[in-house]
C-alpha positions in Angstrom: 93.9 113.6 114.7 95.0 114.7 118.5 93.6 117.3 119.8 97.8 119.4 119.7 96.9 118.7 116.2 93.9 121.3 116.0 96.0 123.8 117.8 98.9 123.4 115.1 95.8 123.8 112.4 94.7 127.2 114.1 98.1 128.6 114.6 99.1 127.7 111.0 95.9 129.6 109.7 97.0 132.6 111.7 99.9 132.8 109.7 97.6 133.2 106.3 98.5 132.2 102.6 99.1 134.2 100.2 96.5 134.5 97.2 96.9 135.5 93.7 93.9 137.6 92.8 93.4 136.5 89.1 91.2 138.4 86.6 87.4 137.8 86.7 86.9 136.5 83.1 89.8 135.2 81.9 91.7 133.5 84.6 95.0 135.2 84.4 97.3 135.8 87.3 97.5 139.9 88.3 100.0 141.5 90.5 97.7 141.6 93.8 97.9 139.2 95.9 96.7 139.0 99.3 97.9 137.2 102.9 94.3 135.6 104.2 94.3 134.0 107.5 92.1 130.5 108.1 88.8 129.9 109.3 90.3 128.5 112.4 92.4 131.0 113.3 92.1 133.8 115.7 91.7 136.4 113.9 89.2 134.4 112.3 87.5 133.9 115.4 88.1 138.1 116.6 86.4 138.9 112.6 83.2 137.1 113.4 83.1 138.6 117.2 83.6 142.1 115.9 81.2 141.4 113.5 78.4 140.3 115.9 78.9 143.4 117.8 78.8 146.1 114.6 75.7 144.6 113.7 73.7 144.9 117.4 75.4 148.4 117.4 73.8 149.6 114.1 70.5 147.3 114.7 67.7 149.6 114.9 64.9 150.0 118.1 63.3 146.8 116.3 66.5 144.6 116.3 66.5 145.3 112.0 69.6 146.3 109.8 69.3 147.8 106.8 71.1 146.0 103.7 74.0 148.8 103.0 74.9 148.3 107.0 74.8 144.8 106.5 77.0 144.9 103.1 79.8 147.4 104.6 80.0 145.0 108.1 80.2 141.8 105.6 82.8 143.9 104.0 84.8 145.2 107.0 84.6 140.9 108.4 85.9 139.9 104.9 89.0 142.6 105.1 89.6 141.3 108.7 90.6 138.0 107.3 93.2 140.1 105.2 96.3 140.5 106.9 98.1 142.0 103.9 98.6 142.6 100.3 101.4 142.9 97.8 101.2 143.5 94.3 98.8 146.5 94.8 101.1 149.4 92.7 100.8 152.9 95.2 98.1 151.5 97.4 99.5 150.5 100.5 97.6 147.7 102.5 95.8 149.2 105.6 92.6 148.1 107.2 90.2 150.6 105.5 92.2 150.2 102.0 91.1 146.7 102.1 87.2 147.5 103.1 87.0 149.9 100.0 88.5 147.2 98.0 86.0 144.6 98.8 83.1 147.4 98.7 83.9 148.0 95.3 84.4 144.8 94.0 81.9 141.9 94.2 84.6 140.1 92.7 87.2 140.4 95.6 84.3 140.3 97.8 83.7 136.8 96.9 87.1 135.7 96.4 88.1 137.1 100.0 85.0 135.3 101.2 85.8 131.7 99.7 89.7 132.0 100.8 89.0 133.5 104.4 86.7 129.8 104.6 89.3 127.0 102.9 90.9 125.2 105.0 92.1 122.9 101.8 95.0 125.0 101.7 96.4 124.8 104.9 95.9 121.1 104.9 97.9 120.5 101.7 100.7 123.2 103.4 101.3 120.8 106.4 101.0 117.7 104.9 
C-alpha cells in the first residue's frame, strides 16, 4: 500500500455504509438501517476528539467520572459515527434521536460500536 492509498481508505470511510440492524435473537433483517462512517475517517477522528473533551468537562475536582456520564458520552461518540438512518418509520434521524437510540438499547449500542470499528467493509467495497 502507498501512502494516496490510506487517504483513499479515510475518504471512503467518510462516506459510511449502510447497515441493516437485524433483530437481536433471531437474526432477521428489520427496516432500520443506519449510514456508519469508518474508523479512519474524519468524523471518526472529530467523535473521539469531542469525546476526550466531554469527559475532562464533566470530570470532577479529582479528575473522576461517574459511570451514567461515562455511558451517555460512550453513547453520544457511538451516535457520532452515525451519519444517518432509514427504515426508522416517523422517527426522523437527528443527532440526539440517535443518542436516545443507543441509550436505550444495549443492543444498538454494541452493534453501532462494532460497525463504527470495521474496516472489513470498506476493504471488500474498494476491492
Amino acid at each position: 500500500m502507498q501512502p494516496r492509498d490510506f487517504e483513499n481508505m479515510r475518504e471512503d470511510q467518510e462516506r459510511g455504509i449502510w447497515r441493516v440492524v437485524c433483530h437481536p435473537v433471531t437474526g432477521a433483517k428489520s427496516d432500520l438501517e443506519l449510514l456508519v462512517v469508518g474508523p479512519d475517517s474524519a468524523t471518526a477522528a472529530r467523535a473521539t476528539a469531542a469525546m476526550v473533551d466531554e469527559l475532562a468537562e464533566l470530570a470532577d475536582l479529582d479528575g473522576r467520572v461517574s459511570g451514567e456520564k461515562r455511558a451517555r458520552a460512550k453513547a453520544r461518540y457511538l451516535a457520532r459515527h452515525v451519519k444517518d438512518w432509514r427504515g426508522a418509520g416517523d422517527a426522523s434521524y437527528s443527532f440526539d434521536a440517535c443518542t436516545r437510540l443507543i441509550e436505550v438499547s444495549r443492543y444498538v449500542e454494541a452493534c453501532v460500536d462494532t460497525w463504527a470499528g470495521d474496516r472489513r467493509g470498506f476493504w471488500e467495497r474498494a476491492r
